[in-house]
NUSE-488689 format. One record per residue (C-alpha): residue in one letter; z, x, y. Coordinates in steps of 0.05 Angstrom, whole numbers, plus 32768, in hexadecimal, padded with zeros to 4 digits. Layout:
AZXY ...
//
This chain:
X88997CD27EC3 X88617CF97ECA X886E7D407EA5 X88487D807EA6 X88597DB37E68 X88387DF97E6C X883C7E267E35 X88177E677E0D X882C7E517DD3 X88147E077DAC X87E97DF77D6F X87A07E027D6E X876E7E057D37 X877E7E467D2A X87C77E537D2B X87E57E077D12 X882E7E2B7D19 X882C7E4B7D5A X885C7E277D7E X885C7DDF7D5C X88A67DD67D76 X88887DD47DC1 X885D7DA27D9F X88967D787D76 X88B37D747DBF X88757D5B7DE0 X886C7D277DB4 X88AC7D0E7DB7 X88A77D0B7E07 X88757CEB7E05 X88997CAE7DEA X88B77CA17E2C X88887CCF7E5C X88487CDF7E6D X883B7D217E58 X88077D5A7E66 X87FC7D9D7E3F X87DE7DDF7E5A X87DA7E097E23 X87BA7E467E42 X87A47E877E1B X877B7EC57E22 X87477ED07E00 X87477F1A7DE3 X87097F1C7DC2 X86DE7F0D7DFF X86E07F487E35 X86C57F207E73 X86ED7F337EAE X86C97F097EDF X86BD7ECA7EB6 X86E37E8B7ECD X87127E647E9C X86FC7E367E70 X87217DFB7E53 X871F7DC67E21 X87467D837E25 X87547D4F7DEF X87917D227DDB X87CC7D1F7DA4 X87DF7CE17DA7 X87F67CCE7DFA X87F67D147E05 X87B97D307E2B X87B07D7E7E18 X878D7DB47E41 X87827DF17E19 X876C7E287E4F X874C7E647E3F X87477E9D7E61 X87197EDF7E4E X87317F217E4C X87327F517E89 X87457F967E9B X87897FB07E88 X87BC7F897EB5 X878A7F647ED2 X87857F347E92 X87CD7F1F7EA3 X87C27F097EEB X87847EEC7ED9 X87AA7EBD7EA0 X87D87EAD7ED6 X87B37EA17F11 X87727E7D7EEA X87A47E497ECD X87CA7E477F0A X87767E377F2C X876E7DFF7EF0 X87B97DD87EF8 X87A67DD47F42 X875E7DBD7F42 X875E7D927EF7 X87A67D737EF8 X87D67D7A7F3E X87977D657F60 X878C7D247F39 X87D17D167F2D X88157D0F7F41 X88457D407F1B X888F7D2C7F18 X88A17D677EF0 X88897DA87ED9 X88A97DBC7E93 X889A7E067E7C X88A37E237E35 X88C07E6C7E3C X88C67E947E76 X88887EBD7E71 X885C7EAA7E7A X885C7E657E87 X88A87E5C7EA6 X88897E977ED4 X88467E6D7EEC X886F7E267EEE X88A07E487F14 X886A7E5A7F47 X88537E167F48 X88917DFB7F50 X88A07E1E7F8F X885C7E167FAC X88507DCA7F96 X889B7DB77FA0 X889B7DA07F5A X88DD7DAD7F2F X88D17DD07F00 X88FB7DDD7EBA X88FA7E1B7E89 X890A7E157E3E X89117E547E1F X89047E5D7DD9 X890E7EA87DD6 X89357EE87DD9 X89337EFC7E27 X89337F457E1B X88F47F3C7DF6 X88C87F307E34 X88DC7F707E52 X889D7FA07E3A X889F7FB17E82 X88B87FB37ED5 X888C7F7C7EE9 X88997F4C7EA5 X88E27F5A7EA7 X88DC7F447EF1 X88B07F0C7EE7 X88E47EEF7EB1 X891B7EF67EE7 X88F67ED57F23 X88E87E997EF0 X892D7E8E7ED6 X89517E9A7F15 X891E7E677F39 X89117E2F7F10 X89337DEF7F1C X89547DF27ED1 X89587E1C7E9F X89617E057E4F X89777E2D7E1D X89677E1A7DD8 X89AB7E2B7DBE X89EE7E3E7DD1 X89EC7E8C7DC1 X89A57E8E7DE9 X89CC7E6E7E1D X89F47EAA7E26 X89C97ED77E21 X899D7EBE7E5B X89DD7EBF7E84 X89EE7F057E74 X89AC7F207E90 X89A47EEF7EC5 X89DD7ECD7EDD X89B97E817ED3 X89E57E537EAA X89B47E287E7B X89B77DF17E5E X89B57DEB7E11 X89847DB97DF2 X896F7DBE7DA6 X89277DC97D8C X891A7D827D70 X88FF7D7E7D29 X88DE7D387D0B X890B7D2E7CDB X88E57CF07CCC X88AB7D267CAD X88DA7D3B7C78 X88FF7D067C39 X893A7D0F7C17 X893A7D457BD6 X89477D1C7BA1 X897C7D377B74 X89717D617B3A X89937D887B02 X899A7DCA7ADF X896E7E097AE2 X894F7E2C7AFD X896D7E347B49 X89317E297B77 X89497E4D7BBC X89157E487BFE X89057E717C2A X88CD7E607C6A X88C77E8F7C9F X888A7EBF7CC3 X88897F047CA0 X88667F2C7CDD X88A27F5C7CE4 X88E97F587CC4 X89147F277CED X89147EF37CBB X89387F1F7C8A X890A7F127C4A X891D7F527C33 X89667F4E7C35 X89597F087C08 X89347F2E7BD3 X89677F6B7BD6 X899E7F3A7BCB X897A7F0E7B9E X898A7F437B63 X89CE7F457B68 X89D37EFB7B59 X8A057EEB7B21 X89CC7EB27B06 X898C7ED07AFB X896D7E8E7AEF X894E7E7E7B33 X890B7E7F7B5D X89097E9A7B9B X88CE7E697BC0 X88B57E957BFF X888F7E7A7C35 X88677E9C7C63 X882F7ED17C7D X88347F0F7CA6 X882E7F5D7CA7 X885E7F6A7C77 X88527F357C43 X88317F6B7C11 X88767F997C20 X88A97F537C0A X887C7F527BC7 X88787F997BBD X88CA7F967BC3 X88CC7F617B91 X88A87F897B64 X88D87FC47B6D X891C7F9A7B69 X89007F817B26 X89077F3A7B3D X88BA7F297B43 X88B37EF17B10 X88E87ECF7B37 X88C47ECB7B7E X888C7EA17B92 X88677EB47BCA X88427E797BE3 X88277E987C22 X88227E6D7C67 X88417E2F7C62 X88197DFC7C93 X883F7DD27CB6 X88277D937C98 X883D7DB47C4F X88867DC57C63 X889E7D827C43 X88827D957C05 X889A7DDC7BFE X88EA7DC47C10 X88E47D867BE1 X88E37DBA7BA6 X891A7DE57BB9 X896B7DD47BAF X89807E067BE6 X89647E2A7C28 X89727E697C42 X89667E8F7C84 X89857ED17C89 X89607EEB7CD1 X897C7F227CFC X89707EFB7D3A X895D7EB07D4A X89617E887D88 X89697E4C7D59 X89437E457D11 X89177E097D0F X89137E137CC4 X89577E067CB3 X89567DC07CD7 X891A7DB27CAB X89397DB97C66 X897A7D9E7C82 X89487D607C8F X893D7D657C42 X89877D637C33 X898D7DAE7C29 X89C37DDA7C25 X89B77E117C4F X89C67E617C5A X89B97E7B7C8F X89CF7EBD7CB9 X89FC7EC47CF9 X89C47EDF7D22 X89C87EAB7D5E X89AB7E617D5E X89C07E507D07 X8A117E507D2A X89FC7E197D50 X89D77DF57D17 X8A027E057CD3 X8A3E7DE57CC7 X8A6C7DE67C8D X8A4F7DA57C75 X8A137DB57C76 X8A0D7E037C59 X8A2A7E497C62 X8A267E7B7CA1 X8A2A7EC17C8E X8A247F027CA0 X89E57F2E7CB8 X89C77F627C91 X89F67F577C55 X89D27F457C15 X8A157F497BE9 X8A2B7F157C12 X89F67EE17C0D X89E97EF67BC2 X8A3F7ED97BC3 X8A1F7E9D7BE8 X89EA7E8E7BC1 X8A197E8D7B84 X8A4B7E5F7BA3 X8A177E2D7BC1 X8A017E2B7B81 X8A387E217B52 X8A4A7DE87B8D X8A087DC47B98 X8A287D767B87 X8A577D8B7BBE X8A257D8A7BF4 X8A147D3F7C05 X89CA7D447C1C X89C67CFD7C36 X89F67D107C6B X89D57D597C77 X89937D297C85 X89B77D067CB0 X89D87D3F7CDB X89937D577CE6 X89757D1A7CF6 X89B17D057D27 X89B37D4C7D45 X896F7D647D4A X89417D277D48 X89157D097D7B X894B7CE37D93 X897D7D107DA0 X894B7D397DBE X892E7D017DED X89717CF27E04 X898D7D2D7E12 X89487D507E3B X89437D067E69 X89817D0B7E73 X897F7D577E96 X89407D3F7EAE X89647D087ED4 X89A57D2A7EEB X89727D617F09 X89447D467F30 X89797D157F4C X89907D5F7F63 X89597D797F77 X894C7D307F9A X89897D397FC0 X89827D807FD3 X89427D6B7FFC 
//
């Protein structure tokens, strides 16, 4: 099958994070599909209102990647220019040369917005995963509208977890279906057991505002009963001078190690030191992280702020509370004191059984197949 992905968000030279599980799923596609990417952007920096797009192709792997750039315009105008100058490029570079059997969009604006326009003018079905909190695109009439008009038009709709799920169908009556990020598990190997102090606890996340919860970590980090531990802290953002200047004031700065942005090809490395994991967000549609260093045999902790209910079990860690750093300072002590407990070959293998490319591959062909025998039938 001939698919067609579209997304803002994917790897490039200069963001290797920015949306590498759109890539993970690509790649694993493309083990049974022919796959094309659009990554299309705007380019800020250049105020050209007139120019045309430009583009650049190469390959990863079987996958052939357009990366389509379009200079900025006027106000507004830069976002129907994005739209309709990638909308110009599909048509002439790839629906013109060849035959589409599926159009698979990553979040609903703006690229569930432009497939869905392609969909109903090229009579190609067309599929939505959405990665994010729906409320989100709202910053105004016409986005909240353009979100709507995707969701309620597109031939499916997948939700990357359960609680997302809902949440889509609260605000827009569409029942989704839920299929997991993937992770490759097969980029991570087994922590190999080790004993006594100090505690080494993880934590991996972006620090451009506080949804991650770094700061409720640190605040509770002091009121652990051992103070033998080291917080290891991944990550880059706005705040990252605040999180160090707040480990200076709890008194716990000798304990933390802030090693800045983890790169996706040195996440391995940073879980193989640790002996637990710990994501305590306000909100996530699902928490890519936690799959990792369950990949590594971690125990984890994680919040219940939306996609860690669907991915914690008792087995494998500890769902808590939000915004309550006496009660994951309690969990961090009893994970602790019970770390034998935990067997991390069959954590590894939870996440690998769950969240691989397998599962994944199976369960997208098979939505892929039961739709478009639907939409087959309805024509």
């Amino acid at each position: 099958m001939n698919i067609l992905i579209l997304t803002h968000s994917y790897p490039d030279a200069s963001h290797k994070w920015r949306g590498n599980f759109i890539q993970e799923q690509a790649r694993a596609l493309s083990t049974r599909h022919d796959i094309i990417v659009v990554y299309f952007k705007v380019d800020y920096s250049h105020f050209a209102p007139f120019s045309r797009y430009s583009f650049l192709k190469k390959y990863d792997g079987e996958i052939t990647i357009y990366e389509v750039t379009v200079n900025k315009s006027f106000p507004v105008i830069t976002q129907l220019k994005y739209l309709s100058n990638t909308y110009s490029f599909i048509k002439k570079e790839i629906l013109s040369q060849k035959k589409i059997d599926l159009i698979h969009s990553h979040l609903s604006y703006p690229a569930g917005l432009l497939g869905t326009i392609i969909q109903k003018r090229k009579k190609i079905p067309g599929f939505i995963t959405e990665h994010s909190r729906i409320k989100s695109y709202f910053r105004s009439w016409i986005h909240k509208r353009s979100v709507f008009f995707a969701i309620k038009n597109a031939t499916s709709i997948i939700a990357v977890s359960n609680p997302l799920k809902e949440e889509i169908y609260s605000l827009t009556n569409r029942t989704a279906n839920v299929v997991y990020n993937i992770v490759d598990t097969d980029r991570f190997e087994l922590n190999k057991t080790k004993s006594g102090a100090p505690l080494n606890i993880g934590f991996l996340g972006g620090l451009g505002n506080s949804n991650k919860g770094l700061d409720l970590l640190l605040t509770s980090a002091v009121l652990i009963e051992s103070k033998d531990f080291v917080l290891h802290i991944g990550g880059n953002g706005a705040l990252l001078n605040d999180y160090k200047k707040l480990a200076i004031k709890s008194g716990i700065e000798t304990k933390c190690k802030f090693y800045g942005e983890i790169l996706p090809e040195d996440a391995p490395r940073f879980y193989s030191g640790l002996d637990l994991f710990i994501l305590p967000s306000r909100y996530e549609t699902f928490g890519i992280v936690l799959i990792e260093a369950m990949a590594c045999g971690l125990p984890v902790i994680a919040t219940k702020c939306g996609g860690p209910q669907d991915i914690v079990k008792e087995f494998t860690g500890m769902l808590i509370e939000k915004d309550n750093p006496k009660e994951l300072a309690r969990s961090i002590d009893e994970m602790s004191k019970n770390l034998r407990s935990y067997n991390k070959a069959a954590i590894r293998k939870y996440a690998d059984e769950k969240f691989g490319q397998n599962a994944f591959v199976g369960r997208i062909s098979l939505l892929y197949a039961d739709k478009l025998k639907i939409n087959s039938t309805a024509k």
